[in-house]
C-alpha positions in Angstrom: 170.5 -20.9 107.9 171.3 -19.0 110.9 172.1 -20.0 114.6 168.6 -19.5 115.6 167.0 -22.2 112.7 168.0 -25.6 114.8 166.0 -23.5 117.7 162.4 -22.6 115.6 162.9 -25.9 114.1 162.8 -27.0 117.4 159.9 -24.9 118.5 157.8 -25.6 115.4 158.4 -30.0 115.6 157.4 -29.5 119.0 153.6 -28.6 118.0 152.6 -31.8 116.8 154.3 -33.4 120.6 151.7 -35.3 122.5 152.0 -36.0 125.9 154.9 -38.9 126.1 155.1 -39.0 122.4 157.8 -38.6 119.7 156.5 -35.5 117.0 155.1 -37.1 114.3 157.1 -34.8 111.4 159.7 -32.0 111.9 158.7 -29.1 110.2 161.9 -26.6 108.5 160.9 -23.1 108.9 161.8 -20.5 106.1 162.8 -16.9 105.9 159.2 -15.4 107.2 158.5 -18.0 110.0 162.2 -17.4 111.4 161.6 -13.5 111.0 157.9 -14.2 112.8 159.5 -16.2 115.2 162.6 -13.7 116.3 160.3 -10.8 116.7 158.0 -12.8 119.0 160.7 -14.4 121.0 162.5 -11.1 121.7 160.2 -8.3 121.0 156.6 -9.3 122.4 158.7 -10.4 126.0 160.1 -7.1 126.7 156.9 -5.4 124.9 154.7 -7.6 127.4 157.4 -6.6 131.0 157.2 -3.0 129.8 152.9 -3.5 129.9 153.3 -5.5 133.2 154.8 -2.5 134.9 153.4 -0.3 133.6 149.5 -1.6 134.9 151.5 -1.8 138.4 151.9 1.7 138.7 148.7 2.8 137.0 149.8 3.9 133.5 147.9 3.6 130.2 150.6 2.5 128.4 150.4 1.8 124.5 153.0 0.6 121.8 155.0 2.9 119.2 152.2 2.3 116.8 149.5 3.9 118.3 149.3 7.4 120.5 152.0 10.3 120.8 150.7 13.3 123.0 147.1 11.7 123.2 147.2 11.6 118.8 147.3 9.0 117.0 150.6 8.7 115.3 150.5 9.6 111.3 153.5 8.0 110.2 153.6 4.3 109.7 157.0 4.4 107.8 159.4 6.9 107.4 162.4 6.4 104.7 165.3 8.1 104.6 168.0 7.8 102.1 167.7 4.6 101.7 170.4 2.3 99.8 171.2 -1.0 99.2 174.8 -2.2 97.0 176.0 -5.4 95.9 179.1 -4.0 94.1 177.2 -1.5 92.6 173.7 0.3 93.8 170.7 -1.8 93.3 168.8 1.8 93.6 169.2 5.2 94.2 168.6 6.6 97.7 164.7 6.2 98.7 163.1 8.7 100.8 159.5 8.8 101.7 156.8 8.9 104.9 154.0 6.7 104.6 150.7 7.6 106.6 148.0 5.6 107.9 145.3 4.4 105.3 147.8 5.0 102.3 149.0 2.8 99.8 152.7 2.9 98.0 153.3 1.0 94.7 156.7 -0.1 93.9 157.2 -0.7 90.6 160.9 -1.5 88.3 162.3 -3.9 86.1 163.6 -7.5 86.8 166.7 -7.0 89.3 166.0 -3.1 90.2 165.7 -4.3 94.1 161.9 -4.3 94.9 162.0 -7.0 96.8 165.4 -6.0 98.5 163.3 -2.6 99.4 160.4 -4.4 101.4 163.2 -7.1 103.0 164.9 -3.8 104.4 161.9 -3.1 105.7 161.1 -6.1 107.0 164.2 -6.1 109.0 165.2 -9.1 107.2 168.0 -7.8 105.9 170.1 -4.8 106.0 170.6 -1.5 104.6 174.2 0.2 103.3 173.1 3.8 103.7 170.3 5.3 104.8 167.9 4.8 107.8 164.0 4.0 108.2 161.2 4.2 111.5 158.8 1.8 110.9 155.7 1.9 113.6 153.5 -1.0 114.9 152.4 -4.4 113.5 154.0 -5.4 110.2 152.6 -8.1 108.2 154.7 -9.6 104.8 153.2 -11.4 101.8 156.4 -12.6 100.6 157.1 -14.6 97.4 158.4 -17.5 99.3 155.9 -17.6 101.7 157.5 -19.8 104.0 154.4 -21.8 104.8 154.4 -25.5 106.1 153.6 -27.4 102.5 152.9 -30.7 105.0 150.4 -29.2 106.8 146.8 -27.8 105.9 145.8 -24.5 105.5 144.1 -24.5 108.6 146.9 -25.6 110.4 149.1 -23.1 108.5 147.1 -20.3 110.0 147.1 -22.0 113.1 150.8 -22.3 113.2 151.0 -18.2 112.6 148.7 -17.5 114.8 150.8 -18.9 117.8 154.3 -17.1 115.8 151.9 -14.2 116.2 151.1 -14.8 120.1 147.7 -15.6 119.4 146.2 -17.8 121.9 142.8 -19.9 122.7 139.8 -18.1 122.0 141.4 -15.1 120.4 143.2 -17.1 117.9 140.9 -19.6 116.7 138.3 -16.5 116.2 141.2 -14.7 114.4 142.5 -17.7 112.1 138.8 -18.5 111.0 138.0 -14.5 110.5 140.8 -14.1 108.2 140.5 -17.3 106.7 136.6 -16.3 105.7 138.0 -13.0 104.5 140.3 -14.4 102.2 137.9 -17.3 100.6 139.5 -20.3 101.6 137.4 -21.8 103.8 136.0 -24.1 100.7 139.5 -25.8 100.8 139.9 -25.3 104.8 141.2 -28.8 105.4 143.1 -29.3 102.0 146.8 -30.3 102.4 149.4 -27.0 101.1 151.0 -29.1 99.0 147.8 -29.7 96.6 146.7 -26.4 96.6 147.3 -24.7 93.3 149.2 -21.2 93.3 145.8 -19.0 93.9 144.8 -20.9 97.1 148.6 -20.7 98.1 148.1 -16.6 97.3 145.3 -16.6 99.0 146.3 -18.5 102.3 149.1 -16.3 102.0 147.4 -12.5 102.7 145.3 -14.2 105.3 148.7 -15.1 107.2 149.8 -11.8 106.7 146.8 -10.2 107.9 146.4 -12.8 111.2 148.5 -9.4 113.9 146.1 -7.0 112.2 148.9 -5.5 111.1 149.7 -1.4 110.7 151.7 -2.0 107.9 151.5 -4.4 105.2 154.2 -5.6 102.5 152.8 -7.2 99.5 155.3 -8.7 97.4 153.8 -10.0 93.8 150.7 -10.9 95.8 148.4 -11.1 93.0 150.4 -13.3 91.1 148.5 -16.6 90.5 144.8 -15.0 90.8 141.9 -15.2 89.0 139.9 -11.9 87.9 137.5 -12.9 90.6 139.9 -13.6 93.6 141.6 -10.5 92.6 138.8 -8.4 92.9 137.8 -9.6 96.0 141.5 -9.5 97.6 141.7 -6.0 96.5 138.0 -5.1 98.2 139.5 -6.5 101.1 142.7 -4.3 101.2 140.4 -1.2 100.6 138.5 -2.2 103.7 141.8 -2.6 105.3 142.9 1.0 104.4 140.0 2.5 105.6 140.2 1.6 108.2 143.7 2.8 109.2 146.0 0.4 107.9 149.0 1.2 105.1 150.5 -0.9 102.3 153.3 -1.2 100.3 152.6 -3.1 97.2 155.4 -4.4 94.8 154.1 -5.0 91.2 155.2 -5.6 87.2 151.6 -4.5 86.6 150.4 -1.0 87.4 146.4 -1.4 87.2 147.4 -3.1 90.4 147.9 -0.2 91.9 144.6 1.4 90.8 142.5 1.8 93.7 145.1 0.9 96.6 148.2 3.3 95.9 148.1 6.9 96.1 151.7 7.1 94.6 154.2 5.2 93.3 157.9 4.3 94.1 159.9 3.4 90.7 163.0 1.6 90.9 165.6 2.1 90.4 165.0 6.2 89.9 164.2 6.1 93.0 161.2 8.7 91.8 158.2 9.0 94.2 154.9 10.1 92.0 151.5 10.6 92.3 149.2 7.9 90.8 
């Protein structure tokens, strides 16, 4: 736990307040909600200032991830050097750019650092060497997935949504569009905790999809699908690409990749190939 947990704990109890009532359960936020929550609480304030004065003096202002000299920018995610230790190198130094609309496998044995990669890039943790840009919205399928196993999935997307600074309109229309995408509107009201691990999968990439992210970290996300829900996931990530948006995808299986990776990061080589 860090300092800020007892604060989004907090924040997150403080949902289910009614007016001169005690909340009726506390919930305990995990790794993703406290990342969600920091990069609201400091980021979206400053981003939203920055906006404010801008529209005072006339200015079209936009964030990092979209124009640079009237272009759109190209790079979603540039590595370089990239190194994580823990007494010895987990891998060797990564360096790549990532584009809009491409896809990156990573792929390596049990232990290489996968995961370690996309948590470095996540900002979750840190790296020993090396330095990365990352531009725009990220969104983060992570293993644990740090959703609310008390609440239902609605009010799971519900609860990212505001993490997410979705508000009213804009975030009910959001949270039912993604949760329509993702095909889990049949068990809409169903407590997390009953869900088995393909609705949890499921309810999952809709979270992570709620900021229409730039960039998208997908770690074992397919783990705990069906042939059919796999198809369809991956039909939605293809729309997703197409229209602009990039992926990294972390996988024991490469026919995963097929269709969403242009090339492929092996661990802990650090070897980046075509697919």
């Amino acid at each position: 736990k860090c300092k800020y947990y007892p604060l989004v704990e907090k924040h997150l109890s403080s949902g289910f307040r009614r007016k001169n009532r005690k909340p009726k359960r506390t919930c305990h936020p995990s790794g993703a909600t406290l990342a969600f929550f920091l990069f609201m609480r400091y980021t979206e304030p400053a981003r939203r200032r920055r906006s404010s004065r801008a529209e005072t003096a006339g200015v079209s202002l936009f964030t990092t991830s979209e124009v640079h000299s009237g272009v759109f920018m190209e790079n979603v995610l540039t590595v370089n050097h990239l190194q994580k230790t823990r007494q010895l190198p987990l891998f060797s130094p990564v360096t790549f750019s990532l584009a809009r609309g491409e896809g990156l496998g990573v792929y390596g044995r049990n232990g290489c650092g996968k995961t370690t990669f996309l948590d470095i890039v996540a900002g979750l943790i840190k790296a020993d060497a090396g330095e990365f840009r990352r531009e725009g919205r990220l969104g983060y399928v992570m293993q644990r997935d740090g959703l609310q196993d008390s609440l239902s999935c609605r009010d799971n997307l519900r609860m990212e949504a505001a993490l997410c600074a979705l508000r009213g309109q804009t975030a009910r229309e959001r949270v039912r569009s993604c949760a329509a995408r993702c095909d889990i509107l049949s068990f809409w009201h169903k407590r997390l905790s009953l869900c088995s691990a393909g609705m949890r999968a499921r309810l999952s990439i809709a979270a992570a999809l709620l900021p229409d992210p730039d960039l998208l970290l997908l770690d074992e996300a397919f783990s705990g699908l069906d042939q059919e829900a796999c198809y369809s996931v991956k039909q939605l990530l293809r729309e997703e690409k197409q229209a602009g948006m990039a992926l990294v995808l972390v996988s024991h299986n490469k026919e995963d990749f097929e269709g969403l990776c242009e090339r492929v990061l092996v661990l802990p080589a650090a070897e980046v190939s075509l697919l």
